[in-house]
C-alpha angles and dihedrals in degrees: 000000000000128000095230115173090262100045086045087054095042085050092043096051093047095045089056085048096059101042094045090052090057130107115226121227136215105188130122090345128351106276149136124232114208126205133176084008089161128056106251100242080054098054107039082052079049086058098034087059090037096110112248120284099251085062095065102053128252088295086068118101126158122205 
């Protein structure tokens, strides 16, 4: 999958929106918690080019 300028803004946009709909926590430090950051064609292309498990050694699992 290329980035091409399109694909970048369409990430992008959906990246913001996801941090900026998230509640921030205090507890039991400041933090965010991001879920679904990626749009999910993005990020199941982002799995499909991840290189194979046994390349990556016994500490590698993929979810």
């Amino acid at each position: 999958m290329l980035l091409d300028r399109s694909l970048y803004f369409r990430v992008l946009e959906h990246c913001l929106d996801v941090i900026e709909g998230t509640p921030a926590e205090d507890q039991p430090f400041p933090h965010i918690l991001l879920k679904h950051v990626f749009p999910d064609d993005v990020y199941h292309g982002l799995l499909e080019a991840f290189p194979p498990d046994c390349t990556l050694g016994e500490r590698a699992t993929r979810k």
